[in-house]
VOBA-1610 file (N, C-alpha, C; in pm, whole numbers, padded with zeros to 5 digits, always signed):
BEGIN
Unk+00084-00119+00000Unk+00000+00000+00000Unk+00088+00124+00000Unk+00073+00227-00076Unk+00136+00313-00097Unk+00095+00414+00007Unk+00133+00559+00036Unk+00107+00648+00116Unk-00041+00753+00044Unk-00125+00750+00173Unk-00224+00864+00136Unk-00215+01019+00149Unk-00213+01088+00107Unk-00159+01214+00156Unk-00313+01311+00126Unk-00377+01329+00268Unk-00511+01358+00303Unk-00505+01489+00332Unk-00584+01553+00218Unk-00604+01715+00235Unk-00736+01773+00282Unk-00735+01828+00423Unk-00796+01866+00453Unk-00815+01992+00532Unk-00979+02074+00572Unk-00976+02217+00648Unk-01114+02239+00623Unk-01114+02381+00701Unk-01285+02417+00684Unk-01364+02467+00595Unk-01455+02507+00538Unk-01490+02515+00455Unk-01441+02617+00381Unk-01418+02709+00245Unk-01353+02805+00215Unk-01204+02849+00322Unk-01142+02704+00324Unk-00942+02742+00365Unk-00877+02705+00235Unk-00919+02679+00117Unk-00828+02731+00012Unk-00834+02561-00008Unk-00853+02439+00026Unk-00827+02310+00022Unk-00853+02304-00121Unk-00980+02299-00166Unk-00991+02218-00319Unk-00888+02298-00363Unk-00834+02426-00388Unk-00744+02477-00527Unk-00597+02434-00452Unk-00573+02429-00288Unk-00437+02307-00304Unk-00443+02222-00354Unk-00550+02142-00316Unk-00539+02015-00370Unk-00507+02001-00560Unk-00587+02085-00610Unk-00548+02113-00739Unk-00412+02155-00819Unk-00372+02216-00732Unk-00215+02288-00743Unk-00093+02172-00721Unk-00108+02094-00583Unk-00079+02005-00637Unk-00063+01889-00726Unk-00134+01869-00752Unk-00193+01756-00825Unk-00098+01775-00955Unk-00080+01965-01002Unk-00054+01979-01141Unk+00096+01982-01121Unk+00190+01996-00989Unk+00288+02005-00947Unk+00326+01914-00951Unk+00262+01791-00888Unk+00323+01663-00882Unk+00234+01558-00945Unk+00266+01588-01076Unk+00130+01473-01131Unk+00174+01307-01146Unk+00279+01301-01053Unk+00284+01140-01031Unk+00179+01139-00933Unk+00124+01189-00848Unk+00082+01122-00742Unk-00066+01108-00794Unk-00141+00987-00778Unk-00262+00973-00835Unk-00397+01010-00710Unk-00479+00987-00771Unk-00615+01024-00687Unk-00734+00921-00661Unk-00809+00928-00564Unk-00903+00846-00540Unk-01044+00948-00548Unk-01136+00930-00640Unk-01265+01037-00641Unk-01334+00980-00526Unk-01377+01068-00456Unk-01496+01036-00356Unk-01621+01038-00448Unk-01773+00997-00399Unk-01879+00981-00401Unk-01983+01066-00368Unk-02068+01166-00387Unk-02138+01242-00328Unk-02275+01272-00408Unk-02348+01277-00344Unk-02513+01273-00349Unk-02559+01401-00387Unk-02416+01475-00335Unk-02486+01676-00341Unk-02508+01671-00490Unk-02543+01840-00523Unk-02574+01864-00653Unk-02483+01885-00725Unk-02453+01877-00867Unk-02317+01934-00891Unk-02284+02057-00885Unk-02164+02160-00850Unk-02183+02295-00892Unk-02115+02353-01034Unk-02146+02449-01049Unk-02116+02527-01227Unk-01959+02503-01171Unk-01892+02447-01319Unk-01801+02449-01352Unk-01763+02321-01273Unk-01813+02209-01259Unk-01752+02082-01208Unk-01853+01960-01302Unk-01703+01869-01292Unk-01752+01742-01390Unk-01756+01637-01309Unk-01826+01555-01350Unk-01828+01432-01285Unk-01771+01311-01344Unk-01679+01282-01178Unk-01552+01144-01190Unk-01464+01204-01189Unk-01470+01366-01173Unk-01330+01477-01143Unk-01301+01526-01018Unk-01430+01623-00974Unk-01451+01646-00861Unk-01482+01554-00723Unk-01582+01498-00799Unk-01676+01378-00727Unk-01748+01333-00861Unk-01780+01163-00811Unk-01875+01107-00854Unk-01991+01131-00800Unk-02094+01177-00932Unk-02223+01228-00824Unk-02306+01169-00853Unk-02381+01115-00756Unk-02483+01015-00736Unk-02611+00964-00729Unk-02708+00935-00710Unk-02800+00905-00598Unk-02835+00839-00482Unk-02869+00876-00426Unk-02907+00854-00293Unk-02937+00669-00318Unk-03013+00669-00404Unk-02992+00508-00413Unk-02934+00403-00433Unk-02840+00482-00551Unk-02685+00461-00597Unk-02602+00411-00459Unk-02614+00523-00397Unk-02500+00510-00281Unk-02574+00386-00168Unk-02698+00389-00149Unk-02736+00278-00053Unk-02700+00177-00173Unk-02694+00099-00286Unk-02666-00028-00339Unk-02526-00049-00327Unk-02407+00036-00273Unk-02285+00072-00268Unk-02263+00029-00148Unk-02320+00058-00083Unk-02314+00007+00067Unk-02384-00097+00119Unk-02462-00164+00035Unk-02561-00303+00086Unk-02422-00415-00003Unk-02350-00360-00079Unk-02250-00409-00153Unk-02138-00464-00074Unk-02113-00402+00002Unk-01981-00371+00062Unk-01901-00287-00004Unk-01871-00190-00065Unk-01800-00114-00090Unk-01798+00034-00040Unk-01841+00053+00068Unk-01849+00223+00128Unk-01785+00216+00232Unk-01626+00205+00242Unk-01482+00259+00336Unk-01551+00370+00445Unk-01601+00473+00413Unk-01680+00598+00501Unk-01752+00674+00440Unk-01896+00699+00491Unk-01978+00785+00459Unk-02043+00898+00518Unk-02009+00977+00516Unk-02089+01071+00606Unk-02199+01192+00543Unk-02305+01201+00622Unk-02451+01307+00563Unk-02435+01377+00657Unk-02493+01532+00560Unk-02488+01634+00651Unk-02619+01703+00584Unk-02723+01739+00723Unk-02841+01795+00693Unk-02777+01921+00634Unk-02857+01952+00490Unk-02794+02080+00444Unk-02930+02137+00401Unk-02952+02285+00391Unk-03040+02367+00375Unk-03139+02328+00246Unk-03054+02252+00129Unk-03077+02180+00040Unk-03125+02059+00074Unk-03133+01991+00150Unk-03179+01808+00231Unk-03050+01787+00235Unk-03049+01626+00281Unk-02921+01610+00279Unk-02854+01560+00197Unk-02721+01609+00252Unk-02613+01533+00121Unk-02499+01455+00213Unk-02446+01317+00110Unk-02386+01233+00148Unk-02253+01227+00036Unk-02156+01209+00115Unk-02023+01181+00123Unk-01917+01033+00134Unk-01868+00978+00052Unk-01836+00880+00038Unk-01698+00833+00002Unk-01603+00760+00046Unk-01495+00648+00005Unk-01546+00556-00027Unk-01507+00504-00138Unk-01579+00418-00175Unk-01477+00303-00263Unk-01483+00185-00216Unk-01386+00052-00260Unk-01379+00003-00363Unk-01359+00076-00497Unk-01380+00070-00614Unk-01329-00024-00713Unk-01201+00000-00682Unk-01076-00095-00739Unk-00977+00019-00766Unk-01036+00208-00687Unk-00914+00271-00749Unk-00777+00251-00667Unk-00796+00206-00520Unk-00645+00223-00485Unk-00609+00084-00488Unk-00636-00007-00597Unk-00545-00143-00623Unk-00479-00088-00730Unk-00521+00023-00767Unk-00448+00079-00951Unk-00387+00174-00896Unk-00322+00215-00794Unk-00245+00322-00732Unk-00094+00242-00694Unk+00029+00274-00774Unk+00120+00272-00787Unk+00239+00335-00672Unk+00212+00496-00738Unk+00262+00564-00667Unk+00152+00661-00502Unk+00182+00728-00483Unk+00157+00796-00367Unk+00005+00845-00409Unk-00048+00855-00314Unk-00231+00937-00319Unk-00260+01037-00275Unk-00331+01163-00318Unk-00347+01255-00298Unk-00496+01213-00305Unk-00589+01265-00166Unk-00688+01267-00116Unk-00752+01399-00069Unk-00859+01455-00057Unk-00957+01549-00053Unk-01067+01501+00026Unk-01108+01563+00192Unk-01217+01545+00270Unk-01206+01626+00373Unk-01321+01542+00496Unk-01296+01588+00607Unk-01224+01555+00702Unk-01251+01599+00842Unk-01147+01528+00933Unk-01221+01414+00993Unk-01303+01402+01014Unk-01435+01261+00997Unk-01378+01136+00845Unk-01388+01216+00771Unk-01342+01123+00663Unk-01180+01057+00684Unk-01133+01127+00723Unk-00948+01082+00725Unk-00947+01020+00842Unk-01061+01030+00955Unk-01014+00963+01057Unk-01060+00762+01029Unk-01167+00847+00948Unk-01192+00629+00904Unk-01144+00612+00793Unk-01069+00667+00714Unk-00966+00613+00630Unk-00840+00524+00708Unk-00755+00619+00830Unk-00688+00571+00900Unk-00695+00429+00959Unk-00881+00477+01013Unk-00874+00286+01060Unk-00863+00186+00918Unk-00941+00198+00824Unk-00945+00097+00757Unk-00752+00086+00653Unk-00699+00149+00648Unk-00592+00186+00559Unk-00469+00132+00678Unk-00446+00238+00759Unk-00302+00190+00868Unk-00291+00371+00890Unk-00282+00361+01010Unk-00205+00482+01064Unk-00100+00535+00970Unk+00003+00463+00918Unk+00129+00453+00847Unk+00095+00476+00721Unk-00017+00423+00630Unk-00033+00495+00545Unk-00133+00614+00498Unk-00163+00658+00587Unk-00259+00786+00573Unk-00193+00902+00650Unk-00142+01013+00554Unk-00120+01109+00590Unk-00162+01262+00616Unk-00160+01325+00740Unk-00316+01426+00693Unk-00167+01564+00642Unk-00307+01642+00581Unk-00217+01785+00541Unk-00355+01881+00586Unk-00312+01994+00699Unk-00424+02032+00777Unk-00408+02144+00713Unk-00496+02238+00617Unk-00498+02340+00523Unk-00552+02457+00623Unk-00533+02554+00666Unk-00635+02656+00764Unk-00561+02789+00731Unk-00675+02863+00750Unk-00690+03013+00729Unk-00763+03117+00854Unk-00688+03249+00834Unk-00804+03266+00919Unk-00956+03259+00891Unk-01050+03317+01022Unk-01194+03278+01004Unk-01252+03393+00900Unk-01206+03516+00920Unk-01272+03588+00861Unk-01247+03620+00741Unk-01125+03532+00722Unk-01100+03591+00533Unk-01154+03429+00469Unk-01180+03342+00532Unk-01247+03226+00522Unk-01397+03242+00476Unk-01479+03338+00602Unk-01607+03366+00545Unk-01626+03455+00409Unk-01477+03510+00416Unk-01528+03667+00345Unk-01495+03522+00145Unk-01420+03443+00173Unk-01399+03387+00050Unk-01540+03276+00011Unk-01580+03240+00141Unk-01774+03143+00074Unk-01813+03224+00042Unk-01811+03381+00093Unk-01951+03484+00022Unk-01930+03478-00121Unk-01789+03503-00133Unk-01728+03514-00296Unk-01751+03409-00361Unk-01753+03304-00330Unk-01759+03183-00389Unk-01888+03127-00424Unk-01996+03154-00342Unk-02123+03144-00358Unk-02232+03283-00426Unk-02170+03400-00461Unk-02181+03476-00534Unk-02179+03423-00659Unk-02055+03365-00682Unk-02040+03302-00844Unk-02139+03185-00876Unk-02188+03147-00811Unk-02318+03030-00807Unk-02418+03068-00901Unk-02488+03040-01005Unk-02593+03041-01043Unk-02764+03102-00953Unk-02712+03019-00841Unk-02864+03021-00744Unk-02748+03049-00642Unk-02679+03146-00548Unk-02658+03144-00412Unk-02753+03089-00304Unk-02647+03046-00226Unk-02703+02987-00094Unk-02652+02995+00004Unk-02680+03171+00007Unk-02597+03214+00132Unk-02635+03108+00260Unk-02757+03083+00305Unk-02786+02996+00413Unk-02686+02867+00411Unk-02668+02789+00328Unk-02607+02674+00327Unk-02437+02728+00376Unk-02379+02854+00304Unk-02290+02928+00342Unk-02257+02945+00516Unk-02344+02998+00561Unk-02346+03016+00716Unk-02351+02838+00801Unk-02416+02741+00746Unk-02415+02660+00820Unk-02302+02574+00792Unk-02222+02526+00665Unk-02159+02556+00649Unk-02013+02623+00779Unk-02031+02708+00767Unk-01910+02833+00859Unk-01920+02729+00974Unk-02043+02751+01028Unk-02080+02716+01198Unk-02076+02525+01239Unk-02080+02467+01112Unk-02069+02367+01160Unk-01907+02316+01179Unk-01850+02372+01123Unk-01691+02357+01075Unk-01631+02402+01240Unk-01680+02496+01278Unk-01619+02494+01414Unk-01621+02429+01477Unk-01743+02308+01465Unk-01731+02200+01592Unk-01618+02103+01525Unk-01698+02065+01406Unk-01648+01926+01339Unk-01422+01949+01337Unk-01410+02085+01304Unk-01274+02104+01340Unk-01212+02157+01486Unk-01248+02118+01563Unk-01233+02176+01671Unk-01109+02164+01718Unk-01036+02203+01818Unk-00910+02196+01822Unk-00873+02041+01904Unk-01009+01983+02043Unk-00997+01833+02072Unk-00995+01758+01984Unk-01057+01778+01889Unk-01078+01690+01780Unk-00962+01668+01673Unk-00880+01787+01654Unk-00762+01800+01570Unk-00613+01717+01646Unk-00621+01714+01762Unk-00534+01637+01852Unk-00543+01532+01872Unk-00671+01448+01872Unk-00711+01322+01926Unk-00724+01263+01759Unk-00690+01335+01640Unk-00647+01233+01498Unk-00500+01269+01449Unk-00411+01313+01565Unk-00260+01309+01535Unk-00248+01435+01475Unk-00354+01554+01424Unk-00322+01692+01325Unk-00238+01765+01463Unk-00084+01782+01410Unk-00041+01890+01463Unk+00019+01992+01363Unk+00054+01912+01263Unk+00127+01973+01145Unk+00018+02092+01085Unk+00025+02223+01054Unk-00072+02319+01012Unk-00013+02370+00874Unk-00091+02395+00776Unk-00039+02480+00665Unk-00143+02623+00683Unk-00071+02696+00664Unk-00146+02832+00669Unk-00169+02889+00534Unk-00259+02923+00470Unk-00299+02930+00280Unk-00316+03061+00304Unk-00269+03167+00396Unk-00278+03302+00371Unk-00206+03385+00228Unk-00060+03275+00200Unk-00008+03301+00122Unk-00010+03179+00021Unk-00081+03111-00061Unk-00102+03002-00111Unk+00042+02991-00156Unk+00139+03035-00268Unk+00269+02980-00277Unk+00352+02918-00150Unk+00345+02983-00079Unk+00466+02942+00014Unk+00395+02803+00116Unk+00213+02849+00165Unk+00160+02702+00167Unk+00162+02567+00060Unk+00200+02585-00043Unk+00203+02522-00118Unk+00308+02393-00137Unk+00424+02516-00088Unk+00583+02506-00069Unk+00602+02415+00030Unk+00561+02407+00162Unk+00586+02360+00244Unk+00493+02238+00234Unk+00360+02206+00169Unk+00322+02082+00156Unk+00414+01998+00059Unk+00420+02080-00073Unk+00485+01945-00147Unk+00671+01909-00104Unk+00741+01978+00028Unk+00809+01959+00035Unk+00794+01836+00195Unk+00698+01849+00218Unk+00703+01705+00341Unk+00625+01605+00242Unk+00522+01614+00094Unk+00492+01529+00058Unk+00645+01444+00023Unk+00684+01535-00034Unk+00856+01457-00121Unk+00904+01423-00017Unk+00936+01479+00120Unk+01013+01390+00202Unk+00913+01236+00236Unk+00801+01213+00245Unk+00768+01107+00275Unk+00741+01047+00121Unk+00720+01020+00045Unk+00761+00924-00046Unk+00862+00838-00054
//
């Protein structure tokens, strides 16, 4: 089993466009798509971002055996569900993995994978240039949802909390105030652990 290298933070800390930046930096390292039930948003494809689903889809996935971790979150929209899912992509993973979730998600990756091969990369920003980037981001939306925006914000404080960031080994922090130099310092502990 090769190494996972698990990118994660709260909502609007800059994660999806690291994760992207890397990816184009180091395009040996391959990817595992998660699963998700949400809607798609403008300007995302599917089997890129996420595989997007149905709700029924994902229960025959899991009466299957193939759902590693799933997690739903009541959203202003109903809910939406979140998924690893046992595909056959990390038997076709060679080199190293670059992963995208939560800290819920990386913590049951860990159990099912090995401590040893799951690595987290903890992406954080401050709070208020955090909110001030969902407004921006959900501006560009077709239909905004500022509400989903705020819950969103407020749920991220529990689910990242600082007990919670200690009790799954996150001490390591990247700060994306300056995305180059956060950037810098991820793909230089990714390269040291390969």
């Amino acid at each position: 089993m090769k190494k996972i290298f698990y990118v994660m933070g709260k909502s609007a800390s800059g994660k999806d466009t690291v994760y992207k930046k890397i990816l184009e930096r180091m395009p040996e390292l391959e990817t595992a798509v998660l699963y998700t039930t949400r809607p798609m948003r403008d300007g995302e494809k599917n089997g890129v971002e996420y595989f997007f689903i149905t709700p029924r889809e994902l229960e025959n996935l899991n009466r299957n055996g193939k759902v590693i971790e799933c997690r739903t979150y009541e959203t202003m929209c109903g809910p939406w569900s979140y998924a690893t899912v046992d595909d056959g992509q990390f038997e076709r993973i060679s080199g190293g993995c670059l992963m995208i979730g939560t800290l819920e998600s990386y913590e049951k990756l860990r159990t099912y994978f090995g401590t040893e091969y799951v690595k987290p990369l903890y992406v954080e920003v401050d709070d208020g240039l955090r909110l001030l980037r969902a407004v921006r981001r959900e501006q560009a939306q077709t239909r905004p949802n500022y509400a989903e925006v705020c819950r969103r914000y407020l749920a991220d404080e529990k689910d990242f909390d600082e007990e919670h960031l200690k009790r799954q080994g996150i001490v390591k922090r990247y700060e994306n105030t300056d995305l180059e130099q956060c950037l810098e310092q991820i793909l230089d502990d990714i390269r040291g652990s390969l």
